[in-house]
TORDOKOL-446545 format. One line per field, with one value per atom (N, C-alpha, C): residue number from 1; residue in one letter; chain; atom name; x, y, z. Coordinates in nm, 3 decimals. Example, Ala and Ser with C-alpha at 12.3 -4.5 7.8 and 13.67 -1.06 7.14 Angstrom:
! residues 2
num: (1 / 1 / 1 / 2 / 2 / 2)
residuo: (A / A / A / S / S / S)
cadena: (A / A / A / A / A / A)
atomo: (N / CA / C / N / CA / C)
x: (1.319 / 1.230 / 1.320 / 1.285 / 1.367 / 1.290)
y: (-0.569 / -0.450 / -0.330 / -0.225 / -0.106 / 0.003)
z: (0.780 / 0.780 / 0.780 / 0.708 / 0.714 / 0.787)
! end
This chain:
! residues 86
num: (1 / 1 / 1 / 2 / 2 / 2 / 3 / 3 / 3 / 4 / 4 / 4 / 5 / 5 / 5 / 6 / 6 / 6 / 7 / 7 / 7 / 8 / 8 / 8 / 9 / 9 / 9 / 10 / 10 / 10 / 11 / 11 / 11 / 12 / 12 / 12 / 13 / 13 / 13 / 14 / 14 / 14 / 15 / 15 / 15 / 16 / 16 / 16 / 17 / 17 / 17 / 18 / 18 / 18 / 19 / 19 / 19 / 20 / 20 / 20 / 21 / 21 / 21 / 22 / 22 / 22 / 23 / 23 / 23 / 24 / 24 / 24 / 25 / 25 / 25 / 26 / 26 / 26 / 27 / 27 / 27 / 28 / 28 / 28 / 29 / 29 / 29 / 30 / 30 / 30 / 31 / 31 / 31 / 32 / 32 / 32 / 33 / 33 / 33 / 34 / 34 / 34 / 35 / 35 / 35 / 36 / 36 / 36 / 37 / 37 / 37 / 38 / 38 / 38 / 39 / 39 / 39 / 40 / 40 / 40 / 41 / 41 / 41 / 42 / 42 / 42 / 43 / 43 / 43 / 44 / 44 / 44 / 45 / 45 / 45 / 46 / 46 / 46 / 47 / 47 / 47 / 48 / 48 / 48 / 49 / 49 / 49 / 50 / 50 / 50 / 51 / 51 / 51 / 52 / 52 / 52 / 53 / 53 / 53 / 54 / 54 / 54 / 55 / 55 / 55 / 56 / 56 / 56 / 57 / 57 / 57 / 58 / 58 / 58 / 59 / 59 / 59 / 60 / 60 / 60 / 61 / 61 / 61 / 62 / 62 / 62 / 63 / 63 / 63 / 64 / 64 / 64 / 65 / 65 / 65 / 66 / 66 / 66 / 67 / 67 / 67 / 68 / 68 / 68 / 69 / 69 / 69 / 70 / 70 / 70 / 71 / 71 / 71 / 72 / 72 / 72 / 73 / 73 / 73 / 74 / 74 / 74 / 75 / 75 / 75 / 76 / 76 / 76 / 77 / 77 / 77 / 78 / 78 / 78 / 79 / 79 / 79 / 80 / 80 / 80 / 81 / 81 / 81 / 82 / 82 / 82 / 83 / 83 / 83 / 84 / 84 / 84 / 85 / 85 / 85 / 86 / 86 / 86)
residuo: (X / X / X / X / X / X / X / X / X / X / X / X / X / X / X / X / X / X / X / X / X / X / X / X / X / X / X / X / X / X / X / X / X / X / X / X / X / X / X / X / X / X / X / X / X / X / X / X / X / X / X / X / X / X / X / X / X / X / X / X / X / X / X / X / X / X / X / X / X / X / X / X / X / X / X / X / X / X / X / X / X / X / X / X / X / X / X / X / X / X / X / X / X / X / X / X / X / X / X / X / X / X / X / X / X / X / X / X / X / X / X / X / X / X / X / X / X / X / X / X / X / X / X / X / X / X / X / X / X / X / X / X / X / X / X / X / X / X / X / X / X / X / X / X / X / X / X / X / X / X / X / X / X / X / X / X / X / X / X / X / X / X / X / X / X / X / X / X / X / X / X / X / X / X / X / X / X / X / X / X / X / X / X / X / X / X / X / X / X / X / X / X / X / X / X / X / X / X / X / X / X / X / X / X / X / X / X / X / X / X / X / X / X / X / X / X / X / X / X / X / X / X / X / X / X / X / X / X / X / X / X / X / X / X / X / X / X / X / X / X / X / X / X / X / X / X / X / X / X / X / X / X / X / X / X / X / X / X)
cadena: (A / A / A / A / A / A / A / A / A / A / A / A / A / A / A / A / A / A / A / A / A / A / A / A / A / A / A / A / A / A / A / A / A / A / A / A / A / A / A / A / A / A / A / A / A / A / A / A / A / A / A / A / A / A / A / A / A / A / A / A / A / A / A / A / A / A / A / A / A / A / A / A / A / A / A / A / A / A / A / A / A / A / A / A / A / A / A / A / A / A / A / A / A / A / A / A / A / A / A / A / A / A / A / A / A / A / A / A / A / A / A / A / A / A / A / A / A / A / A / A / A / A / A / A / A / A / A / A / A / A / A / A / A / A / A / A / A / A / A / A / A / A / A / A / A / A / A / A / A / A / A / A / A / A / A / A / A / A / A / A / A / A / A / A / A / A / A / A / A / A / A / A / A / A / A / A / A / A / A / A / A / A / A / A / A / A / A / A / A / A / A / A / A / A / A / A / A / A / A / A / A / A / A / A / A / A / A / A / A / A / A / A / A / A / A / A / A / A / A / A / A / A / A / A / A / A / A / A / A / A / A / A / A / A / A / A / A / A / A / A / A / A / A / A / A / A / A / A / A / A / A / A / A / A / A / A / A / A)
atomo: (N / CA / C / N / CA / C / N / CA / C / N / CA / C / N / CA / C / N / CA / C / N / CA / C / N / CA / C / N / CA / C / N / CA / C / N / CA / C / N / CA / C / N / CA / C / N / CA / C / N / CA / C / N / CA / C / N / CA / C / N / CA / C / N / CA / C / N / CA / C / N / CA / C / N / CA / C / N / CA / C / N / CA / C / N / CA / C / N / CA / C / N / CA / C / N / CA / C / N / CA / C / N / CA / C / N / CA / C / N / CA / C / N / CA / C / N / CA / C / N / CA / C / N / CA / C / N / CA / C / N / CA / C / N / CA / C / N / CA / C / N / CA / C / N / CA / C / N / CA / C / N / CA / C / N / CA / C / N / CA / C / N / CA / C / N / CA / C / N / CA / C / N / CA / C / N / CA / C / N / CA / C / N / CA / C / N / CA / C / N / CA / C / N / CA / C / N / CA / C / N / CA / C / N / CA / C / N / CA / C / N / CA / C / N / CA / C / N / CA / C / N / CA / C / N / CA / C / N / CA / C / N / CA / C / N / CA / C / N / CA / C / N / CA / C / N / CA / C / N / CA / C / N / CA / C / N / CA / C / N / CA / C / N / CA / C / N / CA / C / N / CA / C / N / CA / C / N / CA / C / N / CA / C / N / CA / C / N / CA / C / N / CA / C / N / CA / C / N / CA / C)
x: (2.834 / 2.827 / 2.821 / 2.880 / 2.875 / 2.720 / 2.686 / 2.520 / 2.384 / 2.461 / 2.348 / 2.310 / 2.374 / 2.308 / 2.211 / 2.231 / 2.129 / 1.992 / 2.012 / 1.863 / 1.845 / 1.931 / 1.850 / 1.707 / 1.803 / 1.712 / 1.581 / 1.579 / 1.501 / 1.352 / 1.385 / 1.274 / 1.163 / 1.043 / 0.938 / 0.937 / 0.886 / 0.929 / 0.806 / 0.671 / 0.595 / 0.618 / 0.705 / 0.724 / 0.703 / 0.655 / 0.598 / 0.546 / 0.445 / 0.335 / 0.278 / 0.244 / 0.077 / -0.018 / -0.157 / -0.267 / -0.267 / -0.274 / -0.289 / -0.363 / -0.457 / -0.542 / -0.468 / -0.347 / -0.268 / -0.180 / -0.145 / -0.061 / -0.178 / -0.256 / -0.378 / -0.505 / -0.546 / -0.673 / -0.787 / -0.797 / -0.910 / -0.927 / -0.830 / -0.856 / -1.020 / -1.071 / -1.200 / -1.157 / -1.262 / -1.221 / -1.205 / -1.293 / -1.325 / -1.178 / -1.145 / -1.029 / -0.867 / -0.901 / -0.765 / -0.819 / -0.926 / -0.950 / -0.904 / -0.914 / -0.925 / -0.717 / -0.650 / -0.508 / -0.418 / -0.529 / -0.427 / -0.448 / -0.576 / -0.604 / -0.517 / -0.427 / -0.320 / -0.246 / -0.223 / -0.101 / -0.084 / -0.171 / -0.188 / -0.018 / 0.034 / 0.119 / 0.152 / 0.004 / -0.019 / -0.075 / -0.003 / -0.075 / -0.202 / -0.209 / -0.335 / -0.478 / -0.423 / -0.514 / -0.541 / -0.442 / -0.465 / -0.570 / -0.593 / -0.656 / -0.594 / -0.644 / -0.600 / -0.603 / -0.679 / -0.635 / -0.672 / -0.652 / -0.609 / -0.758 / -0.851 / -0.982 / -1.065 / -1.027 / -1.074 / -1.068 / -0.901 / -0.909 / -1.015 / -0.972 / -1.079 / -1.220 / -1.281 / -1.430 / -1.465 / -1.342 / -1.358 / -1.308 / -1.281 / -1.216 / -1.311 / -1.393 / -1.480 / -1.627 / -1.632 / -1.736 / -1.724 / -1.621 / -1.627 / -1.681 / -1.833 / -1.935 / -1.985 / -1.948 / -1.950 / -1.838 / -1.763 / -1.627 / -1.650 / -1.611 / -1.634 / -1.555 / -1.574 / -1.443 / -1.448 / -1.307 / -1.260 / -1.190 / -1.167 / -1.047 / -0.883 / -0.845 / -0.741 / -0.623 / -0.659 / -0.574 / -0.560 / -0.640 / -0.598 / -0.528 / -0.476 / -0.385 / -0.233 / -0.219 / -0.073 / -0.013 / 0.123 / 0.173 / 0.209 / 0.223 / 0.247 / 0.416 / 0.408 / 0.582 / 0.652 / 0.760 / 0.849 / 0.945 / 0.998 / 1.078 / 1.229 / 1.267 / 1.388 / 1.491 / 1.595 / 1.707 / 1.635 / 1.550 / 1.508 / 1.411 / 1.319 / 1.242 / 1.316 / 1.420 / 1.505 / 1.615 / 1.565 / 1.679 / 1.557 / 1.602 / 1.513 / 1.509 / 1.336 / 1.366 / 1.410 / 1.479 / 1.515 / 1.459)
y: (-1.083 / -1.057 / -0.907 / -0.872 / -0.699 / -0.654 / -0.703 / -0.686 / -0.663 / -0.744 / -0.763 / -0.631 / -0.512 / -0.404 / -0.366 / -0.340 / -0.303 / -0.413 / -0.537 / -0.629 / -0.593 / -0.551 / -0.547 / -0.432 / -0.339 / -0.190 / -0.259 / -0.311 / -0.318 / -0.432 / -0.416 / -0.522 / -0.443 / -0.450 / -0.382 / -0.316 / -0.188 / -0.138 / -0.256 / -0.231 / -0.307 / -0.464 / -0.488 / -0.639 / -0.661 / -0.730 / -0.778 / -0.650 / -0.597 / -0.474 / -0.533 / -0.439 / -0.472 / -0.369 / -0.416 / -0.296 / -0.233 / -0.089 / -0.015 / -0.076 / -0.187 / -0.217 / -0.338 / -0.384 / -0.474 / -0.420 / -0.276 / -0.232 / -0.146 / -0.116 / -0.040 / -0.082 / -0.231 / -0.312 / -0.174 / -0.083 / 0.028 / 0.152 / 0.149 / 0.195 / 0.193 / 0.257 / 0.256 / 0.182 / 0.079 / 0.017 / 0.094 / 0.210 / 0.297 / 0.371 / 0.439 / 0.478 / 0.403 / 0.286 / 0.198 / 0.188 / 0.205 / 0.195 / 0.305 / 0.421 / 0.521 / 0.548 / 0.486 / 0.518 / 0.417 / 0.275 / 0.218 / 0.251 / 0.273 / 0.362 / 0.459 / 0.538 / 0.651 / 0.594 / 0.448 / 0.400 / 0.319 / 0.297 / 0.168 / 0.178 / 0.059 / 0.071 / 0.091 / 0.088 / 0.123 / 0.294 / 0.357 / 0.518 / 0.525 / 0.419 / 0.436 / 0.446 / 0.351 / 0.309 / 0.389 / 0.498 / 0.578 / 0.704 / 0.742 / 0.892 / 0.984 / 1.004 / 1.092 / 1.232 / 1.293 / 1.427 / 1.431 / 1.517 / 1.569 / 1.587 / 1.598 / 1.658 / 1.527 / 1.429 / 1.274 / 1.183 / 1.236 / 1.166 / 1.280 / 1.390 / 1.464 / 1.417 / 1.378 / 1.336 / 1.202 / 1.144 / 1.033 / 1.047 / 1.113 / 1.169 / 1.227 / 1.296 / 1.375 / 1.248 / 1.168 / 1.066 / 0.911 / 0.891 / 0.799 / 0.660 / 0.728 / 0.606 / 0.601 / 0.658 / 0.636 / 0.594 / 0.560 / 0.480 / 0.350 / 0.282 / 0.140 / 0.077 / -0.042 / -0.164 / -0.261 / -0.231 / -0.329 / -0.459 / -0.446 / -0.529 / -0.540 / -0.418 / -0.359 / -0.466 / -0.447 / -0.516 / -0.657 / -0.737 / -0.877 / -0.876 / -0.807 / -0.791 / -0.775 / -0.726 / -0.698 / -0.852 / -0.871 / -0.967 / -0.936 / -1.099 / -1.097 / -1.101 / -1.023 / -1.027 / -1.131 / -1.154 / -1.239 / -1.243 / -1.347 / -1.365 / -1.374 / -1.393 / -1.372 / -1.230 / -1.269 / -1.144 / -1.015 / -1.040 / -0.908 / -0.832 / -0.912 / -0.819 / -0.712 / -0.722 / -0.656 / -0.546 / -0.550 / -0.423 / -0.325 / -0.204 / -0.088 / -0.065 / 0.013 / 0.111 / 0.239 / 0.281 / 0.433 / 0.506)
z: (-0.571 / -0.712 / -0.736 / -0.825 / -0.864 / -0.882 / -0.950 / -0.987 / -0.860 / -0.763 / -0.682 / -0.583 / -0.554 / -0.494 / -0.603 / -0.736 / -0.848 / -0.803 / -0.851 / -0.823 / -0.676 / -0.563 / -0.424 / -0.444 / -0.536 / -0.537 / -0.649 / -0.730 / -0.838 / -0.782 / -0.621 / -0.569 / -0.577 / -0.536 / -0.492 / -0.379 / -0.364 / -0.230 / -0.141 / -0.158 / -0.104 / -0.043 / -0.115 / -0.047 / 0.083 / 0.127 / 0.313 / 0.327 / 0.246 / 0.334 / 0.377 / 0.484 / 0.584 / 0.518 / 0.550 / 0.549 / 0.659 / 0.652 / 0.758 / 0.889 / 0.861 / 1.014 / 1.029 / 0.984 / 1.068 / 1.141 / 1.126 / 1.220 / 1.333 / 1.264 / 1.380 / 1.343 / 1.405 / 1.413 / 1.476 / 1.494 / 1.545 / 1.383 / 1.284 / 1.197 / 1.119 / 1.049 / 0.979 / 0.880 / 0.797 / 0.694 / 0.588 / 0.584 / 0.456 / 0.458 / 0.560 / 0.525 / 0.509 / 0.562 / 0.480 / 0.362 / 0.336 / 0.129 / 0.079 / 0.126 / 0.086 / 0.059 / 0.193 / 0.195 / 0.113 / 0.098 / -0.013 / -0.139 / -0.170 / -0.317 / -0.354 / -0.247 / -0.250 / -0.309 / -0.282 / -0.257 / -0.337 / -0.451 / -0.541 / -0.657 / -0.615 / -0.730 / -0.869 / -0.965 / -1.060 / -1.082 / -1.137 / -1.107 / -1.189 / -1.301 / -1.303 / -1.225 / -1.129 / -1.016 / -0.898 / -0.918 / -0.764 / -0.852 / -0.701 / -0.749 / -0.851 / -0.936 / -1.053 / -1.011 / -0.870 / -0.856 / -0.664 / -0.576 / -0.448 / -0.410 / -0.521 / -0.529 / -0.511 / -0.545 / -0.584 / -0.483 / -0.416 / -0.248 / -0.158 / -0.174 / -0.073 / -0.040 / -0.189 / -0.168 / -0.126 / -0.114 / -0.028 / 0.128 / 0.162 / 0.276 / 0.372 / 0.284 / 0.364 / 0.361 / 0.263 / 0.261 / 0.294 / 0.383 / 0.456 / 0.386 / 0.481 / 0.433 / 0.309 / 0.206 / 0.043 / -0.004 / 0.031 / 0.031 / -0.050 / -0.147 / -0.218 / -0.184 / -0.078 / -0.029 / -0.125 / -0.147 / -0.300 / -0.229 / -0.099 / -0.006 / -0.062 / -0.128 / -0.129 / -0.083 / 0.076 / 0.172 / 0.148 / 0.083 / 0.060 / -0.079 / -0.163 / -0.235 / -0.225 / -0.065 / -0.025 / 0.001 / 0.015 / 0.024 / 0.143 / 0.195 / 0.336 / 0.369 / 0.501 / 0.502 / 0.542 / 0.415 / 0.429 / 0.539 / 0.553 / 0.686 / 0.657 / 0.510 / 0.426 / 0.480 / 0.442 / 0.434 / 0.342 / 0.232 / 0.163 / 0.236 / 0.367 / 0.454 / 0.500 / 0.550 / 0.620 / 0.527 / 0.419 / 0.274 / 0.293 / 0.363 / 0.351 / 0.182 / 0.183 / 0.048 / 0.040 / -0.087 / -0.076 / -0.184)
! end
């Protein structure tokens, strides 16, 4: 169909993410909070300034686990796992 490279692109890049400690089970929990908070798809939701991740960066263990990671979807096994994003 003509249309369909447009809907390939208009997917989510996230589709079949992992949390960082499924690809590295030795990660800190605080800081997979800290890297999907970067990463939150809503910009409301991420850090609003460089200053905001820092103080969580440097504070670890003041870190608030929201479980981030059980929000990601699990990866599909479909032909769209396999359409890089650009």
């Amino acid at each position: 169909m003509r249309g369909e490279p447009l809907r390939r692109h208009e997917r989510p890049c996230n589709r079949g993410s992992r949390g960082p400690r499924n690809i590295n089970p030795e990660l800190n929990l605080a800081l997979e909070e800290v890297i999907l908070h970067a990463l939150e798809r809503d910009p409301r939701k991420r850090y609003q300034s460089a200053a905001q991740m820092k103080r969580d960066l440097d504070n670890l263990e003041g870190v608030e686990i929201t479980h981030r990671d059980q929000r990601l979807r699990a990866p599909s096994r479909g032909r769209a796992a396999a359409t890089p994003c650009s």
